[in-house]
C-alpha positions in Angstrom: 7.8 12.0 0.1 4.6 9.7 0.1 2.2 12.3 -1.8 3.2 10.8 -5.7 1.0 8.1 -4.5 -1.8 10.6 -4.6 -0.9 13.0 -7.0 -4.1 12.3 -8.9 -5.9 14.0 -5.8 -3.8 17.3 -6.0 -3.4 17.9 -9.9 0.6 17.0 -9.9 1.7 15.0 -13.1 4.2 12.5 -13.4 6.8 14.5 -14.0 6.1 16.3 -10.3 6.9 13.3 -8.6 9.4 12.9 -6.0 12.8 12.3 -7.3 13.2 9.9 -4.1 10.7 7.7 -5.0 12.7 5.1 -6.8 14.8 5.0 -3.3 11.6 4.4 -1.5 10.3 1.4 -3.5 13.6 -0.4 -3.2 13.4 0.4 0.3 10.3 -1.5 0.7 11.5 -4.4 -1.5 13.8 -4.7 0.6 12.1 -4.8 3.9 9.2 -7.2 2.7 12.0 -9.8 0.8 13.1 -11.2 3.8 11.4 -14.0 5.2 9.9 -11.8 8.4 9.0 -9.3 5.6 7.0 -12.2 3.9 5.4 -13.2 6.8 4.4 -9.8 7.8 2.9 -8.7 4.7 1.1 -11.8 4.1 -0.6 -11.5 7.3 -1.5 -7.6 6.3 -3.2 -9.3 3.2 -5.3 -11.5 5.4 -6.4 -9.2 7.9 -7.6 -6.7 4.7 -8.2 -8.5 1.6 -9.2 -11.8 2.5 -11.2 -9.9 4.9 -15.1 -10.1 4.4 -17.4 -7.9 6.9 -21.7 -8.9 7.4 -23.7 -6.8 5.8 -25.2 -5.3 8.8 -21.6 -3.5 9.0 -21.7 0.8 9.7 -20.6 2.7 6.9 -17.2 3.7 9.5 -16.2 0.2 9.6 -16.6 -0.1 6.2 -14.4 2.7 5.4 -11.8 1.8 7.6 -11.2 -1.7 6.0 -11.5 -0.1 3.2 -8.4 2.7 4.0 -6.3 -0.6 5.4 -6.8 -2.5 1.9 -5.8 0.8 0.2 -2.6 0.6 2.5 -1.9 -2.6 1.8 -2.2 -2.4 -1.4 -0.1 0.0 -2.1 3.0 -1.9 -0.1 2.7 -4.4 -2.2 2.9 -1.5 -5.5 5.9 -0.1 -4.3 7.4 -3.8 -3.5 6.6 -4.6 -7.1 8.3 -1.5 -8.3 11.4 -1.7 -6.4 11.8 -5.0 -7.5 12.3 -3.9 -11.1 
């Protein structure tokens, strides 16, 4: 259900996507709309992107905050579209 946010990875075009998607992003514009859903995400912004790391940091950690602001990220691009 997810993969269309990595379709680049595998090869599949637009057209391949999962008819369920538009179901999905209205999903999660409606679960971060609410003010708990506001709060929430906002606080998944700060522990990623307003996150800055030394830079004596390993290469895992690095990675890893990396992956979360990926995550986050993409919430906030399926919020977006379910909103329109």
């Amino acid at each position: 259900m997810f993969e269309s946010g990595w379709s680049w990875i595998n090869g599949t075009s637009e057209e391949e996507k999962n008819p369920d998607e538009k179901d999905v992003t209205v999903s999660f514009a409606r679960c971060f709309s609410s003010r708990d859903g506001e709060k929430a995400l906002s606080y998944l912004k700060s522990i990623t992107s307003g996150r800055c790391l030394s830079p004596e940091v390993n290469a895992e950690v690095l990675r890893h905050l990396e992956g979360q602001r990926c995550l986050v990220s993409h919430i906030s691009m399926l919020i977006e579209k379910g909103k329109s």
